[in-house]
C-alpha positions as CSV (number, residue, x, y, z in Angstrom):
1,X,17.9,33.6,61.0
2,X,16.7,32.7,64.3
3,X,12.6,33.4,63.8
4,X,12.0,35.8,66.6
5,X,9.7,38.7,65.9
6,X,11.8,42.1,66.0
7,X,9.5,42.4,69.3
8,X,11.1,39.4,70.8
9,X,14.7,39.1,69.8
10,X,14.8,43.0,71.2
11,X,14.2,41.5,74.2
12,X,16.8,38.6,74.6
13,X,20.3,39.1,75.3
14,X,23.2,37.1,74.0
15,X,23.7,34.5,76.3
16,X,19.6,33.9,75.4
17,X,20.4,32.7,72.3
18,X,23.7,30.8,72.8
19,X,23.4,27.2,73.4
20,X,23.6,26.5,77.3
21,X,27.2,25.0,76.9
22,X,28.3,28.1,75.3
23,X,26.6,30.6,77.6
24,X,29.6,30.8,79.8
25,X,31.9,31.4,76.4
26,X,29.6,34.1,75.4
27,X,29.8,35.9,78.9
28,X,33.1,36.1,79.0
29,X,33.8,37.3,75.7
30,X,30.9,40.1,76.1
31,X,32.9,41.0,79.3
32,X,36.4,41.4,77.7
33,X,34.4,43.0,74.8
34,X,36.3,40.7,72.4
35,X,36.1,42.0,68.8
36,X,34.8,38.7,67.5
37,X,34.4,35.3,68.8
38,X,32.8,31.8,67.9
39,X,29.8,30.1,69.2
40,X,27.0,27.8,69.0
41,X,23.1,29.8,69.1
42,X,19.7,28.3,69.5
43,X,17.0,29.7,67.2
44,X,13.3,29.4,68.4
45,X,12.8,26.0,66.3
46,X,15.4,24.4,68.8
47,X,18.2,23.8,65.7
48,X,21.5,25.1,66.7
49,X,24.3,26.1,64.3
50,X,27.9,27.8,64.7
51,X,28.3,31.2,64.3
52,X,31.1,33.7,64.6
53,X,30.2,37.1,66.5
54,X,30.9,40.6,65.8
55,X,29.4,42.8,68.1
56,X,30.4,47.1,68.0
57,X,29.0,49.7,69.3
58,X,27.5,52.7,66.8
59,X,26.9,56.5,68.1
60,X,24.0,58.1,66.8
61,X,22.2,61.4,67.8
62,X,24.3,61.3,70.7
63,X,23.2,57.9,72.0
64,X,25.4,54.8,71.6
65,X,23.8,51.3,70.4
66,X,25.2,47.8,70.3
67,X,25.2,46.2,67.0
68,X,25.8,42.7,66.5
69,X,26.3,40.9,63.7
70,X,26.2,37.3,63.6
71,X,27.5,35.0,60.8
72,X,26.5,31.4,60.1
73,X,29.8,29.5,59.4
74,X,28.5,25.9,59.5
75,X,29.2,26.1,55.6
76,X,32.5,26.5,56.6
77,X,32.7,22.6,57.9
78,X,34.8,23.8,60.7
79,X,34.0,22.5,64.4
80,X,33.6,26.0,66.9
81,X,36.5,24.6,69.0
82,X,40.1,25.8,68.1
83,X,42.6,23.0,69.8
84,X,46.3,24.5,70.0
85,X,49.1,21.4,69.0
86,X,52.2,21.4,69.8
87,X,55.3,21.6,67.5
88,X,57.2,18.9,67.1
89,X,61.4,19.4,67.2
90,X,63.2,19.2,64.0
């Protein structure tokens, strides 16, 4: 999905692979450990696509690990930008 080695992607982070307008998004949503959140990633062609995020944590052998999944939605032909309108009266 993103054509990093297993080597390489264990070394990048999230914000690494979200596009630089979305870095700040990304940060803050790892921060408040949101359950799931939208975003915009840059593979190691230089394509970008929107993806939603699902990060949990897993315990094992008494260690815990971060899994994250990450979901392509561009099928979805939705932009990654929710707007909020307001309701009109009656």
């Amino acid at each position: 999905m993103f054509g990093y080695s297993d080597e390489e992607i264990m070394r990048l982070s999230g914000l690494d692979l979200a596009r630089e307008d979305h870095r700040e998004r990304v940060e803050r949503s790892i921060r408040l450990r949101e359950e799931a959140y939208e975003s915009v990633v840059l593979p190691k062609n230089g394509t970008t696509f929107p993806c939603e995020v699902r990060p949990s944590a897993v315990r094992r052998n008494g260690r815990t690990f971060r899994v994250i999944a990450v979901l392509d939605i561009s099928a979805r032909g939705i932009p990654c930008v929710r707007v909020a309108l307001p309701l009109r009266a009656g």
